[in-house]
C-alpha positions in Angstrom: -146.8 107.2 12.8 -147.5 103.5 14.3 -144.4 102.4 13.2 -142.6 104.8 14.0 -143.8 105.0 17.6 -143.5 100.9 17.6 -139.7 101.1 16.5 -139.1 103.5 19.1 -140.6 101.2 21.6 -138.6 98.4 20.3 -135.7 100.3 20.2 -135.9 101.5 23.6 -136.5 98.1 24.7 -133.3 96.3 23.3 -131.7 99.7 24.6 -132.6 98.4 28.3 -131.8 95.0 27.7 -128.5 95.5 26.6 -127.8 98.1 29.3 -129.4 95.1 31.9 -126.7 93.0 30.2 -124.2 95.3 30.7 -124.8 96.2 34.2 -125.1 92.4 35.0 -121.7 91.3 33.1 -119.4 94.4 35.2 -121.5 93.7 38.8 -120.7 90.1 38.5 -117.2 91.1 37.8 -116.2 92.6 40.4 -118.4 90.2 42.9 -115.7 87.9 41.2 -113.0 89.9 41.9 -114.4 90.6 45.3 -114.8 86.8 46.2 -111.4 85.7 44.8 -109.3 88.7 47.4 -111.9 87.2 50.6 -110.5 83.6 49.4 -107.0 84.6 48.9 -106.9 86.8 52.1 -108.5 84.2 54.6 -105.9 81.8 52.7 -103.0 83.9 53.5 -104.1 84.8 57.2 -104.8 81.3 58.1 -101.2 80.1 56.2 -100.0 82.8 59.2 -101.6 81.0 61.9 -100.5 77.0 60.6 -98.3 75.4 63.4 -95.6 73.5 62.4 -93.5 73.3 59.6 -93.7 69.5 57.9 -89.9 70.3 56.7 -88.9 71.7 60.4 -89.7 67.8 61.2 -86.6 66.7 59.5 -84.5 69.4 60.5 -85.5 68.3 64.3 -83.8 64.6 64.3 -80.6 65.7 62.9 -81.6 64.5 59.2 -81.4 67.5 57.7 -80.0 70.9 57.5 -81.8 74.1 56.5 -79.3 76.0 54.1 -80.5 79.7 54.1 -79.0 82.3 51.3 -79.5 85.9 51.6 -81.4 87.8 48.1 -80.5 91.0 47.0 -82.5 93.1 49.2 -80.6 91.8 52.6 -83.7 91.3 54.4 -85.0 88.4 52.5 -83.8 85.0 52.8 -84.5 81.8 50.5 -84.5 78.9 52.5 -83.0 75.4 50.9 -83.5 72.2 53.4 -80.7 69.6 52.6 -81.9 65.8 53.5 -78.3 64.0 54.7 -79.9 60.6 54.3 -81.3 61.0 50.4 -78.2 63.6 49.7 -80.8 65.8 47.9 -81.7 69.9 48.3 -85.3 70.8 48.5 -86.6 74.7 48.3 -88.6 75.6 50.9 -89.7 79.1 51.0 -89.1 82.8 51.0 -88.9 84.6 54.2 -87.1 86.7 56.6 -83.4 86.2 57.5 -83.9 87.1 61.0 -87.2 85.3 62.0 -85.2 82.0 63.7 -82.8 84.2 65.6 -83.1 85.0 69.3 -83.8 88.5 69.5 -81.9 90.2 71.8 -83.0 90.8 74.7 -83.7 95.2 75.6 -81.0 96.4 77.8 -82.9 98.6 80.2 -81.4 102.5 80.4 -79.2 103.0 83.6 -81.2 104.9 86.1 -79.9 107.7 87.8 -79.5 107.1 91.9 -78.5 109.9 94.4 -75.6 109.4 96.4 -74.3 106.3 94.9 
């Protein structure tokens, strides 16, 4: 009966350590998966916020032309920047075809006036 009660106690023993294990390998998982969509987030909001554009520089003294070609969808643009001096065609990025247009401004409704 001592060995059998020892085995059992061994037994349960690697039992928790593996289940330790286990819980340990999935928790860090996600705290992985976790961290890397914080990083990529706060990448992507502060991308938002970045003033400038270093390739709108070249488009601002006449040395270059930004070249924009509608995708599929219609709503999408992808942007090509064309330097006049080098003669060469750089991709820039993928973004909206109406973001560097004026919007227009809101006509206000005619009002109604008695006796006019």
């Amino acid at each position: 009966m001592h060995t059998f009660e020892a085995r059992r106690m061994i037994t349960r023993s690697n039992e928790a350590r593996a289940q330790f294990w286990q819980v340990t390998i999935v928790t860090s998982f996600f705290a992985v998966v976790l961290g890397a969509s914080l990083f990529l987030g706060t990448v992507m909001v502060l991308g938002t916020f970045h003033n400038g554009d270093p390739l709108s520089d070249l488009t601002a003294n006449g040395r270059a032309g930004r070249v924009a070609r509608t995708l599929s969808d219609g709503t999408l643009c992808h942007y090509m920047l064309f330097d006049n001096k080098t003669a060469q065609t750089v991709e820039d990025r993928i973004g909206r075809c109406d973001e560097n247009k004026p919007k227009p401004k809101q006509e206000k409704p005619a009002t109604f006036t008695w006796g006019k």
